[in-house]
N, CA, C and O atoms as a CHARMM CRD file, in Angstrom:
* protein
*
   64
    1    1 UNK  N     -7.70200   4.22300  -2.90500 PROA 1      0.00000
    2    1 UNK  CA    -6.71600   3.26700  -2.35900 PROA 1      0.00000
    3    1 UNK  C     -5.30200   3.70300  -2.73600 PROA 1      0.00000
    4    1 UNK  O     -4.35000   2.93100  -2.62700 PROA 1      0.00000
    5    2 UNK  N     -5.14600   5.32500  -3.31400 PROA 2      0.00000
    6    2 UNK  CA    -3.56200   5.55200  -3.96700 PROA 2      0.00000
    7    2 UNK  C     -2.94900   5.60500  -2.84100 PROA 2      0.00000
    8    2 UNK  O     -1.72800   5.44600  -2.87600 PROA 2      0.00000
    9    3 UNK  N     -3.79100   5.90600  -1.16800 PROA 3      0.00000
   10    3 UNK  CA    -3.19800   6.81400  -0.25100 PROA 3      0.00000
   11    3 UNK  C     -2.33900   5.36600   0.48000 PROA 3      0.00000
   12    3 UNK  O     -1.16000   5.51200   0.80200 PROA 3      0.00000
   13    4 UNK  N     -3.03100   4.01100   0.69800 PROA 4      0.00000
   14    4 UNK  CA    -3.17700   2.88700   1.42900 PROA 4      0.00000
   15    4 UNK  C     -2.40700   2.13600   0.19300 PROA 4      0.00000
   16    4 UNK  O     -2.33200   0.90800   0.19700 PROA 4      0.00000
   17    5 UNK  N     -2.09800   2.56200  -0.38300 PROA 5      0.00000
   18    5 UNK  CA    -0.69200   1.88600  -1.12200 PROA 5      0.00000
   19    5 UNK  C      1.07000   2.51700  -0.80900 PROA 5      0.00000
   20    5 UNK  O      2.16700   1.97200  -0.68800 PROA 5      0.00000
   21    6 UNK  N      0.63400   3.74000  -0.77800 PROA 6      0.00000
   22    6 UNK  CA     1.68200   4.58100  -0.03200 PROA 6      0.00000
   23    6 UNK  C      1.85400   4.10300   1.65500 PROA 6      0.00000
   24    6 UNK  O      3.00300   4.00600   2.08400 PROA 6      0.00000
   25    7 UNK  N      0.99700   3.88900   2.33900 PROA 7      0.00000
   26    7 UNK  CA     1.23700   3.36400   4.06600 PROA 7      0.00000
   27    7 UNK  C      1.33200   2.28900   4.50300 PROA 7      0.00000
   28    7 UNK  O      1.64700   1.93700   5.64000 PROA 7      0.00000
   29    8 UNK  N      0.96600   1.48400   3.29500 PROA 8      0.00000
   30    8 UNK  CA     0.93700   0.09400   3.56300 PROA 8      0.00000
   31    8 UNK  C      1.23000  -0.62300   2.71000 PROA 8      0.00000
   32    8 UNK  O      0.61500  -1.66000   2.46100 PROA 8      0.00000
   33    9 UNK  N      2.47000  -0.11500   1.94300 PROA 9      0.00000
   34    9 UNK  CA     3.72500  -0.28100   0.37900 PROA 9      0.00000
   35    9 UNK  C      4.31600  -1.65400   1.30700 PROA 9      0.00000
   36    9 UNK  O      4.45100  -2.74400   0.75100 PROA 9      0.00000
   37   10 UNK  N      4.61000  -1.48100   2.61500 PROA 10     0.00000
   38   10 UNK  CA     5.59100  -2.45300   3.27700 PROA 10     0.00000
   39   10 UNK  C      4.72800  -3.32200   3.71200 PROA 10     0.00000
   40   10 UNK  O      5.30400  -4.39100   3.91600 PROA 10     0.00000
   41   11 UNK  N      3.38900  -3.37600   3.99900 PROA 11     0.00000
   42   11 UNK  CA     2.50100  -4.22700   4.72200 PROA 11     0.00000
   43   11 UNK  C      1.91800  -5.54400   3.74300 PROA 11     0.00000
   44   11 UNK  O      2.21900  -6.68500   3.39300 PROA 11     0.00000
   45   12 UNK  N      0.91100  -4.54300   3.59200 PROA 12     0.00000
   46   12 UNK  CA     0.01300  -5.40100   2.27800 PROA 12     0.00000
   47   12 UNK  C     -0.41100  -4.42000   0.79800 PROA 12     0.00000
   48   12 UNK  O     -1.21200  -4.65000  -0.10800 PROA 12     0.00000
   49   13 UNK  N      0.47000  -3.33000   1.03400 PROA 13     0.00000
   50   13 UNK  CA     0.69300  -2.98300  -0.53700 PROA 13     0.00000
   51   13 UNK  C      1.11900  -2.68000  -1.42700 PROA 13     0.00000
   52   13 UNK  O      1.11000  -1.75600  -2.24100 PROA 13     0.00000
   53   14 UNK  N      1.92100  -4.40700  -1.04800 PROA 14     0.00000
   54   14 UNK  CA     2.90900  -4.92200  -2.20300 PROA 14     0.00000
   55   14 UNK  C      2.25200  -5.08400  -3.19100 PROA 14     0.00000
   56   14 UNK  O      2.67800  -4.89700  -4.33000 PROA 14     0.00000
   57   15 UNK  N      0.92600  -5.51800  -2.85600 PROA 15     0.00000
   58   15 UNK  CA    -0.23600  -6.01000  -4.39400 PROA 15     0.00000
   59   15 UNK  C     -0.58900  -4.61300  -5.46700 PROA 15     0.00000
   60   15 UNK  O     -0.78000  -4.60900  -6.68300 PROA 15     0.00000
   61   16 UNK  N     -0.58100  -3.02100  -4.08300 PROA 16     0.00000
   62   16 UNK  CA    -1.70700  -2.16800  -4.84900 PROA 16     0.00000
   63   16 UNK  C     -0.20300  -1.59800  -5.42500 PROA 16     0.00000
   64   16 UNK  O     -0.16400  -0.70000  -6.26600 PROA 16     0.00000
């Protein structure tokens, strides 16, 4: 999930 914290920093991964 390091990758889907990087693409989705602005979406929903504010949490990861």
């Amino acid at each position: 999930m390091k990758k889907v914290h990087v693409l989705g920093a602005g979406t929903m991964g504010a949490g990861i």
